[in-house]
C-alpha positions in Angstrom: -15.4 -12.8 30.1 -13.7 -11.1 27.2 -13.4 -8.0 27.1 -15.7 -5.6 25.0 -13.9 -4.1 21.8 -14.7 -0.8 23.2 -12.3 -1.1 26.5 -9.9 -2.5 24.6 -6.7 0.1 25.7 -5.5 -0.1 21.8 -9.0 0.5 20.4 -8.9 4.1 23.2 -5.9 5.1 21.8 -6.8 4.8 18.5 -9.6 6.7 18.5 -8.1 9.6 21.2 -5.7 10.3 18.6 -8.2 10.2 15.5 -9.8 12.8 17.4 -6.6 15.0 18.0 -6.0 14.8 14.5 -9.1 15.9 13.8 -9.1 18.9 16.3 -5.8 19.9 14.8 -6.8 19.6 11.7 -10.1 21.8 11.9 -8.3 24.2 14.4 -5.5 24.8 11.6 -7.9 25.9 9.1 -10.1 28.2 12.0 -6.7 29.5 13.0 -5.8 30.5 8.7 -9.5 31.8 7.6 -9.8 33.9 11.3 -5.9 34.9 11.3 -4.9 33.6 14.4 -1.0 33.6 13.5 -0.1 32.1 17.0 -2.3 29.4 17.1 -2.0 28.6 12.9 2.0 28.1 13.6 1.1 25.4 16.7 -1.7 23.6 15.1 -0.1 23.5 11.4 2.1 20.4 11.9 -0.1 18.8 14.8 -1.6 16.0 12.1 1.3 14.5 11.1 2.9 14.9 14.6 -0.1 12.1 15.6 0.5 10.2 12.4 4.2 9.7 13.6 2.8 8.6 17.2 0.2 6.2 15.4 2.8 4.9 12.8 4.8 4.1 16.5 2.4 2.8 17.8 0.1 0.6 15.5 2.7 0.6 12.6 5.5 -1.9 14.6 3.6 -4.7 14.9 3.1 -4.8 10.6 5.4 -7.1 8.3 6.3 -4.0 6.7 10.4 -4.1 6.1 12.5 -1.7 8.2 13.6 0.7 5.4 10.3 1.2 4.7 9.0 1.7 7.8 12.2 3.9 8.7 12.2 6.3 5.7 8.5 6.8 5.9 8.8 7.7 9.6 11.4 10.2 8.2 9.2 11.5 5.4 6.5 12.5 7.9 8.7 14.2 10.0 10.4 16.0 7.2 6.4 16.6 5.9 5.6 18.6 9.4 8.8 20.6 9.6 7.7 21.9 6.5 4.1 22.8 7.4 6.0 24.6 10.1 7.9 26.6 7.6 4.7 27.2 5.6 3.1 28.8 8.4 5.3 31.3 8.6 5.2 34.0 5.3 7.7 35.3 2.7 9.7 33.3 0.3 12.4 32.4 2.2 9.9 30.4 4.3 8.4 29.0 1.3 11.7 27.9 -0.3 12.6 26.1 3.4 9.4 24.5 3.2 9.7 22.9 -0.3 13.4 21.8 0.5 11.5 20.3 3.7 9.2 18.9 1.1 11.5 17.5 -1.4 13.5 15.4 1.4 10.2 14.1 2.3 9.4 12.6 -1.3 13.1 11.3 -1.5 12.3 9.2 1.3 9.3 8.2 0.0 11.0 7.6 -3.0 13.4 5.1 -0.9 10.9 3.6 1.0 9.0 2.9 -2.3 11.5 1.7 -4.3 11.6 -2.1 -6.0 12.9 -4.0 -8.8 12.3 -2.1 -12.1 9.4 -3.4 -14.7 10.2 -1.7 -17.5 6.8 -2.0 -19.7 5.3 -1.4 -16.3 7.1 2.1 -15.4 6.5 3.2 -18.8 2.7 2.6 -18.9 2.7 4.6 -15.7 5.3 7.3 -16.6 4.3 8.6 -19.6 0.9 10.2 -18.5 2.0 10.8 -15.1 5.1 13.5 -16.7 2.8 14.6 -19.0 0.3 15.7 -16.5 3.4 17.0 -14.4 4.5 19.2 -17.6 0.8 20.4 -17.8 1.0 21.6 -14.3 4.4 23.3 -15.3 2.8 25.0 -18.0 -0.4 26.2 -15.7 1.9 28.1 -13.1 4.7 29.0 -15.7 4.3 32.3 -16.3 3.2 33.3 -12.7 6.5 31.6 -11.6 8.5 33.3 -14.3 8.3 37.1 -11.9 9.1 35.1 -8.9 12.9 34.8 -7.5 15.2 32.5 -9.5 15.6 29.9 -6.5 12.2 30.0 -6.5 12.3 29.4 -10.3 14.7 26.3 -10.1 13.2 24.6 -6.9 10.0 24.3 -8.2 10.2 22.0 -11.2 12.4 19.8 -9.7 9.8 19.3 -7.2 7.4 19.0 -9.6 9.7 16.1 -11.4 10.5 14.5 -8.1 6.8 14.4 -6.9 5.5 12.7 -10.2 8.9 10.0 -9.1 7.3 9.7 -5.9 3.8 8.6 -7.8 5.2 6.4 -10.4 7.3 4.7 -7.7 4.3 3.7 -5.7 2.0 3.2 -8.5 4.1 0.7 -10.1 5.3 -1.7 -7.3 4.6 -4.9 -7.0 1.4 -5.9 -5.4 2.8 -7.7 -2.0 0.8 -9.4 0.2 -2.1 -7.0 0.5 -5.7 -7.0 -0.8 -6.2 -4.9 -3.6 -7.8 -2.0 -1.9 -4.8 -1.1 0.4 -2.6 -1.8 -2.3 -4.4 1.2 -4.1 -4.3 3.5 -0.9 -0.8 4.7 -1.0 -1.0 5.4 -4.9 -4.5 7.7 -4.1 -1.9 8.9 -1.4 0.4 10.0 -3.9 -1.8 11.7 -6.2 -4.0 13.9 -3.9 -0.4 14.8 -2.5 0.7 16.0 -5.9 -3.1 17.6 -6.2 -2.4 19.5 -3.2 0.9 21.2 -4.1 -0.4 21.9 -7.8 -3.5 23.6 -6.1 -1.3 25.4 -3.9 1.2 26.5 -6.4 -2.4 27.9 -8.6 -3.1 30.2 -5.7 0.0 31.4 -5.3 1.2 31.9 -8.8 -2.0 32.4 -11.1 -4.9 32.9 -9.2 -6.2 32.6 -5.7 -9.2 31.0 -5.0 -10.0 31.5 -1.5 -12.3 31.1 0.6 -11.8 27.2 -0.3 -8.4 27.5 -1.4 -6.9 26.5 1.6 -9.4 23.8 3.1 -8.9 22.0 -0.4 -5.0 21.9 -0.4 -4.7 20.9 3.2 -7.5 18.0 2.9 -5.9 17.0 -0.2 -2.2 16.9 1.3 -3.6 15.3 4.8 -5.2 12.4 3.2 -2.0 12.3 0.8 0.0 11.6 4.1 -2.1 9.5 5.1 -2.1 7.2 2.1 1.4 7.1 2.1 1.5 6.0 5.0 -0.6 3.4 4.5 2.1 1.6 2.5 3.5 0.0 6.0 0.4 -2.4 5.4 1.8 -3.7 2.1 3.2 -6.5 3.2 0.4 -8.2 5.0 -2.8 -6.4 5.4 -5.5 -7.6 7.9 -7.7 -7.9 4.4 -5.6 -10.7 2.5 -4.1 -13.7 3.5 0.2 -14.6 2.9 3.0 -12.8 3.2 4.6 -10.7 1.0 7.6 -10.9 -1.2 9.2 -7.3 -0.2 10.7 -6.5 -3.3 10.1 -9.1 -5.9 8.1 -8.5 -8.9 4.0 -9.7 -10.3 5.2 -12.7 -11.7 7.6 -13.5 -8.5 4.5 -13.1 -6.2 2.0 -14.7 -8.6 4.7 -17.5 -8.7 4.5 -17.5 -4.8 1.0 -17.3 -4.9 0.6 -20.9 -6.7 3.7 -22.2 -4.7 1.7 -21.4 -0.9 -1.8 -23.2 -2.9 
């Protein structure tokens, strides 16, 4: 007899580590709003430590190419060592944490990157910088008393986050259904959402109690979506396989070829 979906060892595992997350997650923002500085410094990185595991072990087994799959694997790990450096105070911390940070979105830049369409990445990239220039604008003066690495580290971030969401928002659509093609791009955004809500409290105006649970939601499921982008190549939702870096017409081309 088959076995029900239930026992299934993958299906276990799965859901063990959903639940971690999920521990981790809620005991991060316990540890913050009840000042357990101990416990806040563990749990902090503890998400994206069981995304890696899951990307391990349910992400090998996806069409996804190996550069990909190897710089996101490298942006998650660069994403928890700087929650670990967030956990801790002071600006050196913070600086450590957004150089963490910006390595993270360079590889997600790499592991995003495909042919140029030019009309494409301008359609996208106009009201992507403008909205990264608004967010400038919103912590400017705040930023303006802080220290000057502080001062230059910050709008390159901001500059290379908004690459980070043109990249994904503008490639190709692969072999995936629409709706995991959209995940990674959701990703991006909520990612930038978190670190502009983040930068609000900290340089204009905090907004606790909610202040925290909004920019770690925000930048969890931001991970998450970027992750996501190992399934572009052949989600369980569409049928084919993907051309890794070719371009619309390339795969709509492919698309009547395989019919």
């Amino acid at each position: 007899s088959m076995q029900p979906h239930w026992k299934n060892p993958r299906v276990i595992t799965a859901a063990a580590l959903i639940v971690g997350a999920l521990c981790a997650a809620v005991l991060t923002l316990v540890a913050h709003y009840l000042e357990w500085s101990v416990c806040h410094k563990i749990a902090k990185p503890m998400p994206l430590v069981v995304m890696i595991i899951v990307m391990f072990l349910f992400g090998r087994d996806s069409q996804c190419s190996k550069r990909r799959f190897f710089t996101i694997f490298v942006g998650l790990v660069f994403g928890a060592i700087g929650d670990e450096f967030l956990a801790f105070d002071g600006t050196a911390m913070f600086v450590a944490g957004l150089g963490s940070f910006t390595v993270g979105h360079l590889c997600y830049i790499a592991a995003y990157a495909h042919r140029p369409n030019g009309r494409k990445m301008l359609m996208r990239g106009i009201p992507i910088f403008c909205i990264a220039i608004c967010y400038y604008a919103v912590i400017f003066q705040g930023l303006a008393k802080q220290s000057i690495p502080l001062q230059i580290a910050c709008p390159l971030y901001i500059v290379i986050e908004g690459i980070v969401v043109l990249m994904v928002s503008s490639r190709p659509r692969g072999g995936c259904c629409a709706e995991c093609h959209m995940v990674p791009t959701v990703g991006s955004i909520l990612f930038m959402t978190s670190d502009a809500l983040l930068a609000y409290g900290m340089f204009v105006m905090s907004f606790e109690p909610v202040e925290r649970a909004l920019v770690m939601f925000t930048y969890w499921m931001g991970q998450l979506g970027l992750l996501w982008g190992i399934k572009d190549h052949a989600c369980n939702c569409a049928k084919g396989t993907a051309l890794l870096d070719g371009d619309d017409d390339e795969i709509r081309a492919a698309s009547v070829n395989r019919g």
